[in-house]
Legacy VTK file of the C-alpha trace (Angstrom):
# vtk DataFile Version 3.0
C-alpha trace
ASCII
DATASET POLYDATA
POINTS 118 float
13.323 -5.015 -23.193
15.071 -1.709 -23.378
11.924 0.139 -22.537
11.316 -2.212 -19.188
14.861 -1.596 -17.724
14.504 2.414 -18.050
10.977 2.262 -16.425
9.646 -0.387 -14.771
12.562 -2.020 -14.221
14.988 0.828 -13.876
12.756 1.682 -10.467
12.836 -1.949 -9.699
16.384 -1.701 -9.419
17.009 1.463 -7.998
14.601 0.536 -5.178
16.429 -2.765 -4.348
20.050 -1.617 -5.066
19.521 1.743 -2.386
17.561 -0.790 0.315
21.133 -3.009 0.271
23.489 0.258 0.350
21.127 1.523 3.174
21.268 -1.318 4.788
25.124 -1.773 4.674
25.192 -4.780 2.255
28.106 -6.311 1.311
28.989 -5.530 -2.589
28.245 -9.630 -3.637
24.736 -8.417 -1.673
24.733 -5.084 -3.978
25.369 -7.391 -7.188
22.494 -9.746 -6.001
20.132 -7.327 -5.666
20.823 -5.714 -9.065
20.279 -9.299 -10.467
17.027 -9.640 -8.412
15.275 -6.699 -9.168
15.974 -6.888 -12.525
15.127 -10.487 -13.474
11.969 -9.730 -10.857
11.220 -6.241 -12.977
10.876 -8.262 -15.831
8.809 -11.076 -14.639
6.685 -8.142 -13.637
6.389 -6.456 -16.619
5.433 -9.615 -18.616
2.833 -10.393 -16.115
1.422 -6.836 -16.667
1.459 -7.240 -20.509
-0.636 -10.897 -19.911
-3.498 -9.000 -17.374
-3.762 -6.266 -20.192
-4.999 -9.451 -22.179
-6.561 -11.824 -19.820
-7.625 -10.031 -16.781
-10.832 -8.116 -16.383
-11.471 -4.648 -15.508
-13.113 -5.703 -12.345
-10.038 -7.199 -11.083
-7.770 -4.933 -12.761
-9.281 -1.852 -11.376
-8.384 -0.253 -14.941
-9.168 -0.762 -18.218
-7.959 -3.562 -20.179
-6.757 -4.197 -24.002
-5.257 -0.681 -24.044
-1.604 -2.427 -24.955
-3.238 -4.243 -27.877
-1.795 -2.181 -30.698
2.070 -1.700 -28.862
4.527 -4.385 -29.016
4.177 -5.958 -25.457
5.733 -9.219 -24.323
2.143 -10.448 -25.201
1.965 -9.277 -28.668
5.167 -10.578 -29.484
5.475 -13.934 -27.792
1.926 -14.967 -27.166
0.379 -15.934 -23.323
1.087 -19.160 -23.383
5.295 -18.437 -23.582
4.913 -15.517 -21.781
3.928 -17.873 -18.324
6.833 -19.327 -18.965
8.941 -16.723 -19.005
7.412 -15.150 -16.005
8.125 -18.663 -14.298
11.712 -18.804 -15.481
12.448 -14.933 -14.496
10.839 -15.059 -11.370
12.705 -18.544 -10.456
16.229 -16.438 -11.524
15.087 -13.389 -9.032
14.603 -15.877 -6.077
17.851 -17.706 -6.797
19.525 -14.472 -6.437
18.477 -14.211 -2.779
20.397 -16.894 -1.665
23.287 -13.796 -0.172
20.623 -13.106 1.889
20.383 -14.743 5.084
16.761 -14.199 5.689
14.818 -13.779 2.489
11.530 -15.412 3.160
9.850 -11.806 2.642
11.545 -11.359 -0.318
10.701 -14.587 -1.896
7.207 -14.260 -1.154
7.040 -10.723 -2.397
8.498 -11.967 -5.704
6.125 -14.722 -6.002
2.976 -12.420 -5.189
4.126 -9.758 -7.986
4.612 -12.672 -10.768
1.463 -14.249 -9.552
-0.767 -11.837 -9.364
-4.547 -11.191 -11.193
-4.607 -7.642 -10.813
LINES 1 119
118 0 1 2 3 4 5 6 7 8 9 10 11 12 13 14 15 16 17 18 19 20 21 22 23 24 25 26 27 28 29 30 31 32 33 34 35 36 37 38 39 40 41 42 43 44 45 46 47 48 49 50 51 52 53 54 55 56 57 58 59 60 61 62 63 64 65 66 67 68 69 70 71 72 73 74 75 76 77 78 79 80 81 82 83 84 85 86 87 88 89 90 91 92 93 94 95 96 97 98 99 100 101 102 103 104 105 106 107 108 109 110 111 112 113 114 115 116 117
């Protein structure tokens, strides 16, 4: 977990957080995107950590099983828990949208990262 919020999710975050300020968000839109990003960053990273195991280097356009000796999400909580935390994070990411008034894009972007096969 520490790890994930200073990369992955650390850019997550920054990414999100600036778009808002940019954008003139309201500070309750700030705090929404902070909780976004990094429940979404997350749900990414565990994804990532199940494709090293179960996707293919077709789809992957990489190698595979290079994470198998590091303690990923994988290695420590098995695939089968780690779709449901992807689920559960990625559920807690869209439910922080709701101070958005038009997050369809966001909400399908979310569900596209924790979804994907490559």
């Amino acid at each position: 977990l520490a790890i994930q919020s200073r990369k992955t999710g650390g850019l997550i975050r920054a990414a999100c957080v600036l778009g808002v300020i940019a954008g003139g968000g309201t500070k309750k839109q700030i705090e929404a995107a902070a909780q976004f990003a990094g429940a979404l960053g997350l749900a990414f990273q565990i994804r990532d950590d199940m494709l090293d195991v179960i996707g293919t280097q077709e789809e992957m356009g990489k190698g595979v099983r290079t994470d198998e000796t590091k303690n990923t999400f994988v290695r420590i909580y098995g695939i089968k828990k780690c779709e449901e935390l992807v689920n559960r994070y990625t559920e807690i990411a869209i439910s922080a949208l709701k101070e958005f008034p038009e997050n369809n894009f966001m909400v399908e972007l979310a569900n596209h990262l924790t979804n994907r096969r490559n």
